[in-house]
Backbone as numpy.savetxt, mean C-alpha at the origin, in Angstrom:
# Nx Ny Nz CAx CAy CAz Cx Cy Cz
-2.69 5.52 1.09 -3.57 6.61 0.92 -4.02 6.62 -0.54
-5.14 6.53 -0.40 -5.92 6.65 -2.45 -7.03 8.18 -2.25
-6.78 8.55 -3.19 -6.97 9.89 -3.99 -8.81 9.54 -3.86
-9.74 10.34 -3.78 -10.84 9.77 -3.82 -11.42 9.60 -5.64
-11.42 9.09 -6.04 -11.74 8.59 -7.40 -12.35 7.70 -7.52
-13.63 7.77 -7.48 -14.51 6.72 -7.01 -15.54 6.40 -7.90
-15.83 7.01 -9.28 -16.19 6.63 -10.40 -16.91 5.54 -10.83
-15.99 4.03 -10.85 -16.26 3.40 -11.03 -15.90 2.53 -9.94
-15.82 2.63 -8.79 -16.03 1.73 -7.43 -17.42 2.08 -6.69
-17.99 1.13 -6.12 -19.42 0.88 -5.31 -18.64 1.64 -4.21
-19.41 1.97 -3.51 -18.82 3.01 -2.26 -20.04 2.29 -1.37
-19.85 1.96 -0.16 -20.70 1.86 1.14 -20.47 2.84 2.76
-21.65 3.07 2.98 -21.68 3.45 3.98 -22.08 2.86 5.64
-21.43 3.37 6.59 -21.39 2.96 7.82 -21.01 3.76 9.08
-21.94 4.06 9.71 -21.25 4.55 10.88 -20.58 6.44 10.50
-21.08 6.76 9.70 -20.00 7.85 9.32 -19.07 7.64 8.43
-18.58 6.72 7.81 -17.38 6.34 7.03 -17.96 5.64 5.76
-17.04 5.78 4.70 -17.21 5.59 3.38 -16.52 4.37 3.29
-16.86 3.39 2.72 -15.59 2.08 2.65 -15.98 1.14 0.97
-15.08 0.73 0.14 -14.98 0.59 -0.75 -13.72 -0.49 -0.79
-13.95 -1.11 -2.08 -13.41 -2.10 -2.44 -12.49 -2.14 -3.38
-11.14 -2.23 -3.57 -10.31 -2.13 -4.87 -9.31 -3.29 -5.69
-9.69 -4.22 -6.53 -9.44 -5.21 -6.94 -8.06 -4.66 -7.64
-7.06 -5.80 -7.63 -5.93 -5.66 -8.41 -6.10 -5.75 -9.82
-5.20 -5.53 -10.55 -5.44 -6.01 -12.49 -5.10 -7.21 -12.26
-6.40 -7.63 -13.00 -5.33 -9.29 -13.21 -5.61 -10.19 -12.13
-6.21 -10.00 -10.73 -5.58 -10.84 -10.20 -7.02 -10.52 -8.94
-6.74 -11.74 -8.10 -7.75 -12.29 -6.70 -7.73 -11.15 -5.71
-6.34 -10.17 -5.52 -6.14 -9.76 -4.84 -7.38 -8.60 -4.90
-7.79 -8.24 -3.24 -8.64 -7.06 -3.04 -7.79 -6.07 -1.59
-8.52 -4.93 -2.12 -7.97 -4.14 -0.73 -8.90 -3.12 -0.32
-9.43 -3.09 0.63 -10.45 -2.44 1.00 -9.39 -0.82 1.89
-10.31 -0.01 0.97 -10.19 1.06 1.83 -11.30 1.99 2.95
-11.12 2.91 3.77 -12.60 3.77 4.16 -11.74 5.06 4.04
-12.92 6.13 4.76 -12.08 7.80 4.92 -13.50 8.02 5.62
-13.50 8.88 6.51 -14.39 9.30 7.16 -15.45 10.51 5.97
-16.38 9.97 6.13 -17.22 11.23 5.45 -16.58 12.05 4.98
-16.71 12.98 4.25 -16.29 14.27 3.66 -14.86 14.45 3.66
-14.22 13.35 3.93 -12.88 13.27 4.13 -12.09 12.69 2.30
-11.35 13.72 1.59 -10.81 13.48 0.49 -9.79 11.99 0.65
-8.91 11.98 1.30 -8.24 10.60 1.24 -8.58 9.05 2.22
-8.95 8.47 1.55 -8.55 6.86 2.31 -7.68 6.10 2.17
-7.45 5.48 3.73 -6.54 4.76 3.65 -7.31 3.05 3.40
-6.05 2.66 3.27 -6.07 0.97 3.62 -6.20 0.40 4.57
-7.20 -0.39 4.89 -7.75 -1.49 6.22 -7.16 -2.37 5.78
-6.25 -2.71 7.18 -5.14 -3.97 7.30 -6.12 -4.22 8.59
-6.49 -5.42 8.23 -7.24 -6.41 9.58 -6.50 -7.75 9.32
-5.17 -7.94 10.21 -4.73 -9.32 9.76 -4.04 -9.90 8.71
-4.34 -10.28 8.04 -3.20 -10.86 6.85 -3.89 -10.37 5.11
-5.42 -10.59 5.67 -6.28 -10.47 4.25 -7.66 -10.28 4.99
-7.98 -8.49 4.63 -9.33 -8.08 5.01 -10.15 -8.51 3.52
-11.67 -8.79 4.42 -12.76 -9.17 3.55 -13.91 -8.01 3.93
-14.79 -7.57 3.61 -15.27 -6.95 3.91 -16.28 -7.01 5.06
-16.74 -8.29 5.85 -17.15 -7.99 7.05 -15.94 -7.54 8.34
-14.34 -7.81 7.91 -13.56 -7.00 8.73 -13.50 -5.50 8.81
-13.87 -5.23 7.30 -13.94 -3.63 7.31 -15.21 -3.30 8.09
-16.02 -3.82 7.98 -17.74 -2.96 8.93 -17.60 -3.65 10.26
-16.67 -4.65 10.52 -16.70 -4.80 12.51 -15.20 -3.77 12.69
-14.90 -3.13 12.00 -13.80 -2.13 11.96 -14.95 -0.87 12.34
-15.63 -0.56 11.52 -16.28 0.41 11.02 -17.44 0.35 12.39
-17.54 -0.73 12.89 -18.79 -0.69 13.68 -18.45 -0.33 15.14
-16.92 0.29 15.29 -16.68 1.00 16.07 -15.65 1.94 15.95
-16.49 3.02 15.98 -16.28 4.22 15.56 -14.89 5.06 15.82
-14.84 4.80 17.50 -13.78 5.30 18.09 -12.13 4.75 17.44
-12.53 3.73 17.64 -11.28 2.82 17.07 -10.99 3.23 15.47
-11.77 3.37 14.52 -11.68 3.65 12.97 -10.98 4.58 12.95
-11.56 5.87 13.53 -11.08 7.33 13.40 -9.77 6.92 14.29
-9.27 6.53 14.64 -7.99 6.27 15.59 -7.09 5.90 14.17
-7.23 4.65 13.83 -7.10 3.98 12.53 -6.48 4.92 11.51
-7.44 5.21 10.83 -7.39 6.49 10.12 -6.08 7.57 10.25
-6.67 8.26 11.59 -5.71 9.05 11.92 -4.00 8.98 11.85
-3.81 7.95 12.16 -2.57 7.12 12.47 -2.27 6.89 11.31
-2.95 6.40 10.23 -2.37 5.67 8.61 -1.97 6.92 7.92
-2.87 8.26 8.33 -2.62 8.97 7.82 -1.45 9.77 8.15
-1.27 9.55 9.54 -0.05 10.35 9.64 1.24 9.44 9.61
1.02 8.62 9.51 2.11 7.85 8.71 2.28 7.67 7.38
1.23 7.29 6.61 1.50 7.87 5.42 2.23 9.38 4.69
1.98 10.27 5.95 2.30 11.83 5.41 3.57 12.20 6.01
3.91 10.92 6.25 6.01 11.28 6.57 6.60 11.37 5.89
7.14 11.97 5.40 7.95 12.53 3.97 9.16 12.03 4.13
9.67 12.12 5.44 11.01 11.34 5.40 11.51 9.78 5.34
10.02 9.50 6.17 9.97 7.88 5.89 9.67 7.80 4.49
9.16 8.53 3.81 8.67 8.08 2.21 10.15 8.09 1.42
10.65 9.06 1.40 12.05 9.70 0.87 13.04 8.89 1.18
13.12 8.38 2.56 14.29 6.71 3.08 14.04 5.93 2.42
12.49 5.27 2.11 12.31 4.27 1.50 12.13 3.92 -0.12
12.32 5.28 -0.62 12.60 5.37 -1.91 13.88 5.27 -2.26
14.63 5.97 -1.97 16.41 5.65 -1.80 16.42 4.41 -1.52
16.30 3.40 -0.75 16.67 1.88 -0.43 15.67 1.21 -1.46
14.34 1.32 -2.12 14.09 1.03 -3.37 15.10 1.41 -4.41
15.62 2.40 -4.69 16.27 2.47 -5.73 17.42 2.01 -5.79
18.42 2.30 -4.73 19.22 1.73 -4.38 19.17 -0.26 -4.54
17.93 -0.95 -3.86 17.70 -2.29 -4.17 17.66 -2.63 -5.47
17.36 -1.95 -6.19 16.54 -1.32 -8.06 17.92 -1.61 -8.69
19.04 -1.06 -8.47 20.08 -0.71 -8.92 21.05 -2.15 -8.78
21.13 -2.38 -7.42 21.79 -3.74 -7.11 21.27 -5.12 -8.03
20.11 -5.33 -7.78 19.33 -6.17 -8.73 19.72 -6.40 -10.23
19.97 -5.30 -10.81 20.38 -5.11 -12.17 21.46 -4.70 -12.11
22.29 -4.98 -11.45 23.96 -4.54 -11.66 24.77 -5.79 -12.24
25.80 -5.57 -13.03 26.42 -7.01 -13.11 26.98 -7.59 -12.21
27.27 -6.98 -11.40 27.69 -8.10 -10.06 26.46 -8.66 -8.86
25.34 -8.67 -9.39 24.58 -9.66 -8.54 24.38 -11.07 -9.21
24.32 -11.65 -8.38 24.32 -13.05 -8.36 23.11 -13.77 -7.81
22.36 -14.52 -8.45 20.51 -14.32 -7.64 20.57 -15.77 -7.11
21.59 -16.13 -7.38 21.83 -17.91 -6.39 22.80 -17.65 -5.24
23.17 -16.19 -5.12 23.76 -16.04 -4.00 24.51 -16.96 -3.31
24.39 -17.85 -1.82 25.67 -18.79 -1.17 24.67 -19.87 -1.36
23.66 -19.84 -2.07 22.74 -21.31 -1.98 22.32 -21.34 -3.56
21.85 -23.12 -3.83 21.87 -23.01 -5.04 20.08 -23.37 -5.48
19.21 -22.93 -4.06 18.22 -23.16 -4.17 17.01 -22.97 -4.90
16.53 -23.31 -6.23 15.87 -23.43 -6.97 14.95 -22.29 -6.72
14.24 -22.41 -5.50 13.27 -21.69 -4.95 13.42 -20.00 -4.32
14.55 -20.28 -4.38 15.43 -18.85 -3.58 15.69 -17.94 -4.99
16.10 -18.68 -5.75 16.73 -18.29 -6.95 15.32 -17.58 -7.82
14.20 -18.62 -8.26 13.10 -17.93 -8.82 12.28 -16.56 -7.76
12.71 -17.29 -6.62 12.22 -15.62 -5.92 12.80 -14.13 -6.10
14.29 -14.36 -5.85 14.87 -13.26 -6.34 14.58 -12.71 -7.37
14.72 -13.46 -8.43 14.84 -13.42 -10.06 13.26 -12.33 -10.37
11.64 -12.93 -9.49 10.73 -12.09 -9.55 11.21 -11.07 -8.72
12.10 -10.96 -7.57 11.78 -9.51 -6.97 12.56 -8.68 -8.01
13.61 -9.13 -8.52 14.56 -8.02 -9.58 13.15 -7.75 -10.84
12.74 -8.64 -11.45 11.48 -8.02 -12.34 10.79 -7.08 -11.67
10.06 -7.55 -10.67 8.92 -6.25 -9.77 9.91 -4.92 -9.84
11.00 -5.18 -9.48 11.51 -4.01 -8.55 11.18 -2.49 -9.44
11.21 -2.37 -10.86 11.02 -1.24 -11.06 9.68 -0.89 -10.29
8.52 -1.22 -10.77 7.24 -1.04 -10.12 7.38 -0.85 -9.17
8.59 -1.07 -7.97 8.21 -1.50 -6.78 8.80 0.33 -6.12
9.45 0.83 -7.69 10.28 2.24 -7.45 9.35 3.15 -7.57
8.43 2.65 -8.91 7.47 3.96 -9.23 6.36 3.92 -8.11
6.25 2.47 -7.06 5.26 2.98 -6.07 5.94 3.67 -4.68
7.11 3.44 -4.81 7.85 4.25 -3.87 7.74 5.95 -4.01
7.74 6.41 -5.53 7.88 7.80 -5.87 6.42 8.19 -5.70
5.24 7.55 -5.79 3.96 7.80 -5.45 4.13 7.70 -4.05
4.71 7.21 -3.01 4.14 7.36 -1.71 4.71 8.39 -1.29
6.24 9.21 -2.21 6.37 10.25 -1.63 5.65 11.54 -2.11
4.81 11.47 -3.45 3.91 12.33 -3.97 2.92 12.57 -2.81
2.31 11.73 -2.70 1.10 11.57 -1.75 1.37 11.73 -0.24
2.61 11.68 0.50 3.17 11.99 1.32 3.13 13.46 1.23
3.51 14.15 0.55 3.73 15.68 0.48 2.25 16.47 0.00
1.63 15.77 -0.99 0.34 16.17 -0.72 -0.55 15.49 0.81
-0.26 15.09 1.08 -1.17 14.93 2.24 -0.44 15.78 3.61
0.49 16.02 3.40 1.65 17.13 4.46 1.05 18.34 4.36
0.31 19.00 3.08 0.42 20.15 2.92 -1.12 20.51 2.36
């Protein structure tokens, strides 16, 4: 769920729905969101592995299905308890990561296993402060 702040994003229209584009820092990654007209929050269009934007307008180019979409992200997004579980097992993961008793070569001594871990323990703070935003936005969107 993103806040509508739309400033400096191109916004398009379709069908009734607003849909927009949001590039990562730094990086290739894009994520397209919509929200129905006059509607303050959008969610994220997951079409598959990696939406481009003609997935978002054959999304968009039926109507029934979007607002279904929508509806659903949103009320999953606005579970407070799912947000609140999954912040605890972030932090909790947060904590393990940086404890002295982890071990990031674990029962294998795989090169590849090892640099993976090693980035998820870096991410992991980030990975807390987006946990504490989904329960912000969880409770604002509850209420």
């Amino acid at each position: 769920m993103v806040a509508s702040n739309m400033a400096t994003m191109h916004e398009h229209e379709l069908n009734g729905f607003v849909y927009y584009c949001k590039h990562g820092a730094g990086s290739w990654n894009s994520n397209w969101y919509f929200r129905p007209e006059g509607a303050a929050l959008s969610v994220n269009c997951v079409v598959g592995r990696k939406a481009v934007r003609r997935d978002v307008e054959a999304l968009l180019d039926r109507p029934e299905v979007a607002m279904r979409h929508y509806r659903e992200a949103v009320a999953r997004q606005a579970d407070i308890a799912a947000a609140v579980a999954a912040l605890e097992w972030t932090k909790a993961r947060h904590a393990w990561l940086h404890s002295r008793d982890f071990d990031p070569s674990g029962t294998t001594n795989s090169a590849s296993e090892v640099r993976r871990v090693l980035e998820e323990a870096a991410c992991s703070a980030e990975e807390v402060k987006r946990a504490e935003e989904a329960v912000t936005q969880a409770k604002q969107a509850f209420f």
